[in-house]
N, CA, C and O atoms as a GROMACS GRO file, in nm:
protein
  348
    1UNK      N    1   0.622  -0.957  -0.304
    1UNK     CA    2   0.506  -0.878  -0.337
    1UNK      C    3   0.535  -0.786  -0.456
    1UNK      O    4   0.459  -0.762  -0.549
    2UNK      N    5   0.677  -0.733  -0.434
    2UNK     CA    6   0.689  -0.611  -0.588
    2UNK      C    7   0.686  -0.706  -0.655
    2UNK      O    8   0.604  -0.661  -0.735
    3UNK      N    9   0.702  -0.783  -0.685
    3UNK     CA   10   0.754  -0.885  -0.833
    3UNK      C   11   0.620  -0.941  -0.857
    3UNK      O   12   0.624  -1.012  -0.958
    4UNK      N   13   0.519  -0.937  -0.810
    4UNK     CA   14   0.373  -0.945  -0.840
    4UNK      C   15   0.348  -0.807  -0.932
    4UNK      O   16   0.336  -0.795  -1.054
    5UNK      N   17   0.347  -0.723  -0.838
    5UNK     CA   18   0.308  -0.605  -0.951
    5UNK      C   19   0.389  -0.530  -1.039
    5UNK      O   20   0.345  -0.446  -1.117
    6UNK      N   21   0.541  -0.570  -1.022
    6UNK     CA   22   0.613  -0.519  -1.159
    6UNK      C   23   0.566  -0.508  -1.256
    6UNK      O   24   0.555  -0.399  -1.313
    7UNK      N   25   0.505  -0.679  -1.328
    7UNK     CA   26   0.433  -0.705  -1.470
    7UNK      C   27   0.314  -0.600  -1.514
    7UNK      O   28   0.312  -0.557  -1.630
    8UNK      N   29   0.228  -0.564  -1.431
    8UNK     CA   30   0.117  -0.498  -1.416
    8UNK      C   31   0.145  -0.323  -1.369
    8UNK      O   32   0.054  -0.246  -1.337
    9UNK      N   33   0.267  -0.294  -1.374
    9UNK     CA   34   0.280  -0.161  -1.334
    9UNK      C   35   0.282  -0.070  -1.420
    9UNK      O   36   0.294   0.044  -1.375
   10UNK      N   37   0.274  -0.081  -1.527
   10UNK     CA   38   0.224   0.031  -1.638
   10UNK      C   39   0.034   0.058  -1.646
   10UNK      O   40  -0.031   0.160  -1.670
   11UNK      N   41  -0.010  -0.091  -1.611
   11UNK     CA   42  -0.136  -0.065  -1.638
   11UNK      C   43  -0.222   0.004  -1.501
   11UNK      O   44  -0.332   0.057  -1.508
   12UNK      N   45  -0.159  -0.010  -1.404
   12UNK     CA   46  -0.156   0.040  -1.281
   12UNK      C   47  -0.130   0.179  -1.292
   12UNK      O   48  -0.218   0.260  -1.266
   13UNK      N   49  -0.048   0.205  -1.318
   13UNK     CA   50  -0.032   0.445  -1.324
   13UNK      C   51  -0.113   0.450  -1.459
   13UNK      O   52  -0.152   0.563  -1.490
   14UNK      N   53  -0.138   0.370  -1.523
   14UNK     CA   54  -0.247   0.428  -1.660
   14UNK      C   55  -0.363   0.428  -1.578
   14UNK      O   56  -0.423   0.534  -1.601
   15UNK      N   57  -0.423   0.359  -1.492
   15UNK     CA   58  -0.583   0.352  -1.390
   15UNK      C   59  -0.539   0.470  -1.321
   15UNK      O   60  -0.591   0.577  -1.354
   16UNK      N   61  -0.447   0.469  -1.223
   16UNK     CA   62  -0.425   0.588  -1.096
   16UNK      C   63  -0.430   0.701  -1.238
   16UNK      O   64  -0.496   0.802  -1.210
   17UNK      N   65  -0.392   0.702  -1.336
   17UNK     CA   66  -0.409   0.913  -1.399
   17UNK      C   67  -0.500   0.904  -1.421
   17UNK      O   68  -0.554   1.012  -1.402
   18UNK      N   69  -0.599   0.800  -1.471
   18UNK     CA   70  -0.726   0.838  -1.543
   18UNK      C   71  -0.822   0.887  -1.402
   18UNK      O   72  -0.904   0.978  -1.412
   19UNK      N   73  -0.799   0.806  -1.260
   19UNK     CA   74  -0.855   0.824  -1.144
   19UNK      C   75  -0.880   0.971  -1.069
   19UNK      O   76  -0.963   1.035  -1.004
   20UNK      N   77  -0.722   0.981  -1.134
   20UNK     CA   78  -0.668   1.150  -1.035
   20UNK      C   79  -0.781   1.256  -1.135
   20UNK      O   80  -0.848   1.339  -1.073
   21UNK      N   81  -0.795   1.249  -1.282
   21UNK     CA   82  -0.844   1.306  -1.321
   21UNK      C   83  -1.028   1.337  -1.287
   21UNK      O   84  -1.101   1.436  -1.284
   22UNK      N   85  -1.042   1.221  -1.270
   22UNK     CA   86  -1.216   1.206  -1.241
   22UNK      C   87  -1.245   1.243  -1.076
   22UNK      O   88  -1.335   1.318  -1.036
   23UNK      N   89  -1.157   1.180  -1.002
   23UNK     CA   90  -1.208   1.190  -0.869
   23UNK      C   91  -1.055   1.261  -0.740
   23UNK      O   92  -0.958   1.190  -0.716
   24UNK      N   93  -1.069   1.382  -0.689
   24UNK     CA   94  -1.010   1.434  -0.616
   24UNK      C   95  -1.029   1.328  -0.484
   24UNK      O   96  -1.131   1.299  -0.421
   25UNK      N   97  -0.870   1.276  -0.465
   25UNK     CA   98  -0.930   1.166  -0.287
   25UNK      C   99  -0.755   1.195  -0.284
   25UNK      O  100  -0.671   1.212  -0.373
   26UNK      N  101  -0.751   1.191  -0.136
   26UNK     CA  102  -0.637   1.202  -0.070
   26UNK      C  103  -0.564   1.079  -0.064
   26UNK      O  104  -0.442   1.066  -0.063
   27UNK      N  105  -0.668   0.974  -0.060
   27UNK     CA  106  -0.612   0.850   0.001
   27UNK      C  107  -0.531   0.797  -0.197
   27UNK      O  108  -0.411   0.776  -0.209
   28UNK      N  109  -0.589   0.791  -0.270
   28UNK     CA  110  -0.555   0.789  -0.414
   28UNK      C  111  -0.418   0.818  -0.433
   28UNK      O  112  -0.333   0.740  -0.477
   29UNK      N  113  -0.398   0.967  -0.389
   29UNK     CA  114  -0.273   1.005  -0.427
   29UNK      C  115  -0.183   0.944  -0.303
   29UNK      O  116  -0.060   0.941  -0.318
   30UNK      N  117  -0.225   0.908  -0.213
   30UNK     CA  118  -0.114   0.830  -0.104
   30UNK      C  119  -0.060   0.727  -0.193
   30UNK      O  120   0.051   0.724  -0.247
   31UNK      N  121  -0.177   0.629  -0.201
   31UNK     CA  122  -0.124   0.549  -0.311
   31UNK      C  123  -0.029   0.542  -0.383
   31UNK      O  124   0.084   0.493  -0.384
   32UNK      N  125  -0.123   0.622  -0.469
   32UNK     CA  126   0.042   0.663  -0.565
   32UNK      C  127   0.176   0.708  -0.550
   32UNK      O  128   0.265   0.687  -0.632
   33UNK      N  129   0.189   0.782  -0.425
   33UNK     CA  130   0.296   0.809  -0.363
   33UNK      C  131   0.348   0.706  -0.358
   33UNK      O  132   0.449   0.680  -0.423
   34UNK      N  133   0.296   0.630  -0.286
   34UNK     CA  134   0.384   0.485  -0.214
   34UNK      C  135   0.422   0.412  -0.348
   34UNK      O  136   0.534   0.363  -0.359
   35UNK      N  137   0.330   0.403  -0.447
   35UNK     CA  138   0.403   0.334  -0.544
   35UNK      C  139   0.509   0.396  -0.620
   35UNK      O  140   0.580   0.327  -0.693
   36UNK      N  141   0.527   0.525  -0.610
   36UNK     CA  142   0.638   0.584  -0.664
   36UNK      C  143   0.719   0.571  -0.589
   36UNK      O  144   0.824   0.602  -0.645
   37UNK      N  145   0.740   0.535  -0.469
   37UNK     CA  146   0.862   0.532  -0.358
   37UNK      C  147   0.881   0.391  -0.380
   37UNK      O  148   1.002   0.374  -0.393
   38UNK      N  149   0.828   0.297  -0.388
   38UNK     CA  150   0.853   0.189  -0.419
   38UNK      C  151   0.893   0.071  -0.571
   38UNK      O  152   0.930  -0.045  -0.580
   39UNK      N  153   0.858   0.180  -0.670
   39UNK     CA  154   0.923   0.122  -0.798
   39UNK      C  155   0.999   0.263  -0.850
   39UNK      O  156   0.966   0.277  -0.968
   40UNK      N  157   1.076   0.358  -0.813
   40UNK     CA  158   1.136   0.437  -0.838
   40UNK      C  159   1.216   0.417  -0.998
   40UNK      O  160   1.215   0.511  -1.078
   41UNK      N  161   1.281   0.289  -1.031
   41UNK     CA  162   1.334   0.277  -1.150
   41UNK      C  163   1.244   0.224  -1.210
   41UNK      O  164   1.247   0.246  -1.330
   42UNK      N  165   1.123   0.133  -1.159
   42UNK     CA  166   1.059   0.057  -1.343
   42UNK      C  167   0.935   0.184  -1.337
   42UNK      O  168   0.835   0.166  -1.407
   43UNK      N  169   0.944   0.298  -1.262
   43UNK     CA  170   0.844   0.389  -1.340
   43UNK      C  171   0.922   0.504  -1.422
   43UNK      O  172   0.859   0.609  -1.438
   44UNK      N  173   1.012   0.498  -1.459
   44UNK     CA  174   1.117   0.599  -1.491
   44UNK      C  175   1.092   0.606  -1.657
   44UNK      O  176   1.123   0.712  -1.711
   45UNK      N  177   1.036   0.491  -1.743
   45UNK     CA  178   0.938   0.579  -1.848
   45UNK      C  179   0.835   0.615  -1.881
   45UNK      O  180   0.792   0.629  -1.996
   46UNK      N  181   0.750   0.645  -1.718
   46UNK     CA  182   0.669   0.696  -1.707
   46UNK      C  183   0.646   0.858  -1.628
   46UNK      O  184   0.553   0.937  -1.609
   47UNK      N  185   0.745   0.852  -1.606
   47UNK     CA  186   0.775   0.982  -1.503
   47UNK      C  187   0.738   1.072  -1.554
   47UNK      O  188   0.642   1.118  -1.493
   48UNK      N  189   0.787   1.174  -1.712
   48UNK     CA  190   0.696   1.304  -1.748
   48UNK      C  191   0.525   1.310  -1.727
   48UNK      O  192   0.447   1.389  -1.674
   49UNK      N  193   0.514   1.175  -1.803
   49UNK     CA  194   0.350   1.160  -1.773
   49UNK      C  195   0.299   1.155  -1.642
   49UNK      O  196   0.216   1.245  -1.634
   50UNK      N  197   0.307   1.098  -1.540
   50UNK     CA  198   0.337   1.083  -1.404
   50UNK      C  199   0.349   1.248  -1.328
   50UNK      O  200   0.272   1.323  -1.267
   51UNK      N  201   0.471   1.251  -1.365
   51UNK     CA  202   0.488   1.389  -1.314
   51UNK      C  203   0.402   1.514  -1.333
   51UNK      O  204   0.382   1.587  -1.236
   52UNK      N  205   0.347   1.546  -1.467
   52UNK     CA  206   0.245   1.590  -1.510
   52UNK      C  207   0.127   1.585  -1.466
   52UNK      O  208   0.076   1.693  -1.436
   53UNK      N  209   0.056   1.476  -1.448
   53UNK     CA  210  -0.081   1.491  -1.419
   53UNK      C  211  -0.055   1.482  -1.280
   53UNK      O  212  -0.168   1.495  -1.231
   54UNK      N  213   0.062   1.462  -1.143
   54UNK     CA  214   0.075   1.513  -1.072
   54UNK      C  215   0.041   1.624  -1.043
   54UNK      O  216  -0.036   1.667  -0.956
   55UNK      N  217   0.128   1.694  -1.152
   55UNK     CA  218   0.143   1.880  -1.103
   55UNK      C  219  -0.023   1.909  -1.106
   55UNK      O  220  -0.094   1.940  -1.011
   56UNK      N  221  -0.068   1.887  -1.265
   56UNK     CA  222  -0.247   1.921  -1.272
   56UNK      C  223  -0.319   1.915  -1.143
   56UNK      O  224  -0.365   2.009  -1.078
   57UNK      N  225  -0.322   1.754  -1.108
   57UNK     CA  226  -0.403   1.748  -0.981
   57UNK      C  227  -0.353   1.839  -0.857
   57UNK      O  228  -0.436   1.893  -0.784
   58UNK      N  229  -0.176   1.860  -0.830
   58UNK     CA  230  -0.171   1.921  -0.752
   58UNK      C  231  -0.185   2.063  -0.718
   58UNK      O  232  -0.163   2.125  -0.614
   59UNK      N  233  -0.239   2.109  -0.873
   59UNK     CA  234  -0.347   2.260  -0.884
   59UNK      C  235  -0.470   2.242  -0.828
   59UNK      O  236  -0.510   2.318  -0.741
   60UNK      N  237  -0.548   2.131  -0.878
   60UNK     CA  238  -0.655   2.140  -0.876
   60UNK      C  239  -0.722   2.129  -0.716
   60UNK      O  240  -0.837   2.167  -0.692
   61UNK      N  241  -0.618   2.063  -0.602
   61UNK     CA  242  -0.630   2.052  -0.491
   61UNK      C  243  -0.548   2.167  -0.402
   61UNK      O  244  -0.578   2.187  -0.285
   62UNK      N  245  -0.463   2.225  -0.455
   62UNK     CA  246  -0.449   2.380  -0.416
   62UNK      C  247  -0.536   2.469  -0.403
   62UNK      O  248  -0.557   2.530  -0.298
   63UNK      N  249  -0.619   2.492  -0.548
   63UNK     CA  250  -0.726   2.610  -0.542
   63UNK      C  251  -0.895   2.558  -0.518
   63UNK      O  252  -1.002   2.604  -0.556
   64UNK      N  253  -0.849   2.411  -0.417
   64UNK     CA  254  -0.990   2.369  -0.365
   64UNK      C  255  -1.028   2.470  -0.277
   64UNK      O  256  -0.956   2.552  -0.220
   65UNK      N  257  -1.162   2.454  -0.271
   65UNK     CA  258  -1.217   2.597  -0.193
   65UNK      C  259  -1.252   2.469  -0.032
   65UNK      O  260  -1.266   2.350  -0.061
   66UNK      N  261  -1.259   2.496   0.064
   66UNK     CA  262  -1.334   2.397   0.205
   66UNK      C  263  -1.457   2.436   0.146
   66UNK      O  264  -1.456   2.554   0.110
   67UNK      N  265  -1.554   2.379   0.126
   67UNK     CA  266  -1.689   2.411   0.135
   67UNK      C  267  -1.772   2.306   0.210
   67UNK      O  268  -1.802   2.198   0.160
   68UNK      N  269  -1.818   2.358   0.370
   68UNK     CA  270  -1.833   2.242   0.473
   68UNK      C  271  -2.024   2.189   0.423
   68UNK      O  272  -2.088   2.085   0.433
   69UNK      N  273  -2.053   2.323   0.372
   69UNK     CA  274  -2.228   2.258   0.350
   69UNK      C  275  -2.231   2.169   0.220
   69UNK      O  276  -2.336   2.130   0.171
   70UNK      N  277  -2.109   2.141   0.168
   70UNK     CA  278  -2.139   2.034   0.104
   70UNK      C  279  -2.041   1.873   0.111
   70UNK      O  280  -2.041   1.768   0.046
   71UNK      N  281  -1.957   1.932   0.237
   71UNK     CA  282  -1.887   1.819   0.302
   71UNK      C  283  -1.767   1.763   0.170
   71UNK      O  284  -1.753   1.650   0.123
   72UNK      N  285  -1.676   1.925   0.128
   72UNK     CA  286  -1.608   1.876   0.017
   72UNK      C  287  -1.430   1.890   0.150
   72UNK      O  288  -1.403   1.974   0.237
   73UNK      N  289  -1.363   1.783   0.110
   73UNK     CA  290  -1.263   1.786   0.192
   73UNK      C  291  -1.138   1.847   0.162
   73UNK      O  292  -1.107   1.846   0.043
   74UNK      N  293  -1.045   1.911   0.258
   74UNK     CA  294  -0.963   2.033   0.216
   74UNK      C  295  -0.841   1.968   0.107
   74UNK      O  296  -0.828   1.847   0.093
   75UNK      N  297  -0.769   2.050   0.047
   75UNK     CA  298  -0.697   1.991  -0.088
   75UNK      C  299  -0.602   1.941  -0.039
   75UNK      O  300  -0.569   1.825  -0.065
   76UNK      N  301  -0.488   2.076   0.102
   76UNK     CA  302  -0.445   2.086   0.127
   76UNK      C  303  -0.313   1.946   0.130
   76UNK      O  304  -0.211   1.935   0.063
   77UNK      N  305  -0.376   1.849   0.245
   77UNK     CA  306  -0.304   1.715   0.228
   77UNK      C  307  -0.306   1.608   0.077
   77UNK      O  308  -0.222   1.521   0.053
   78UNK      N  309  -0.420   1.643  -0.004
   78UNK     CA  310  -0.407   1.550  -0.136
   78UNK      C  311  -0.247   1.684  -0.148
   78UNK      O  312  -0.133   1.655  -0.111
   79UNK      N  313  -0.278   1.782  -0.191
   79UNK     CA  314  -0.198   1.840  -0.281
   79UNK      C  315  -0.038   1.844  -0.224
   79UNK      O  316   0.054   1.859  -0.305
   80UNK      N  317  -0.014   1.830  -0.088
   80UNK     CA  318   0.106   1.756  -0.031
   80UNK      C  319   0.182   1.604  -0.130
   80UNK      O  320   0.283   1.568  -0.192
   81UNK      N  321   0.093   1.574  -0.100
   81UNK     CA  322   0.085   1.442  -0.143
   81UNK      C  323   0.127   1.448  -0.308
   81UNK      O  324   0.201   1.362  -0.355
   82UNK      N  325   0.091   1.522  -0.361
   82UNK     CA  326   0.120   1.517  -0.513
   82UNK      C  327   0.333   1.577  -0.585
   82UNK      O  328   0.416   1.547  -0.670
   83UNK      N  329   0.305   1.699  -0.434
   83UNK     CA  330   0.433   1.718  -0.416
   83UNK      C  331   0.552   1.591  -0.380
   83UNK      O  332   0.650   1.551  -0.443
   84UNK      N  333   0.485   1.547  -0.237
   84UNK     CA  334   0.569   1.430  -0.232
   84UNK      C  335   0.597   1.360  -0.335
   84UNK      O  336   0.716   1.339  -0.361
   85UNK      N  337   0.519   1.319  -0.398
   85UNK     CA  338   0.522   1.190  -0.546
   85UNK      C  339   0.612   1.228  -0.641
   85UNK      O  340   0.692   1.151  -0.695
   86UNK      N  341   0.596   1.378  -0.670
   86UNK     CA  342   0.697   1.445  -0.784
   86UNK      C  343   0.838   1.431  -0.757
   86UNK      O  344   0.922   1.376  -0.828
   87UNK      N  345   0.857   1.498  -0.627
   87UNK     CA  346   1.013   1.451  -0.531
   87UNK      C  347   1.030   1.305  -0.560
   87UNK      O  348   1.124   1.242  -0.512
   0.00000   0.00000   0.00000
């Protein structure tokens, strides 16, 4: 299965940053977690960039506010999640 998406793994974290940027989802950054745990060396000249729009998103899901009357969901676990990925 990795050796399927090796070839395609640059164009893959170029979709996941442009994603993280447009749409806050928890399940997104799992994702990406897992793919950082799982190609640890062929993302390694991607890592500042990577790491970066990590940290961004993992502001932007820090200073999420809960706001239940409009059913926005807490940051709390995305912004875990962004930590994990950086580690």
């Amino acid at each position: 299965m990795r050796d399927l998406v090796r070839p395609g793994l640059q164009d893959m974290l170029s979709i996941y940053i442009k994603l993280m940027v447009v749409i806050d989802n928890e399940n997104l950054v799992s994702a990406l977690e897992c793919i950082v745990e799982n190609f640890t060396v062929e993302i390694t000249p991607f890592a500042y960039d990577l790491a970066n729009h990590l940290t961004l998103a993992f502001y932007r899901y820090k200073d999420k506010d809960t706001d239940e009357d409009q059913g926005c969901e807490d940051g709390e676990l995305p912004a875990a999640g962004c930590l994990q990925a950086i580690r």
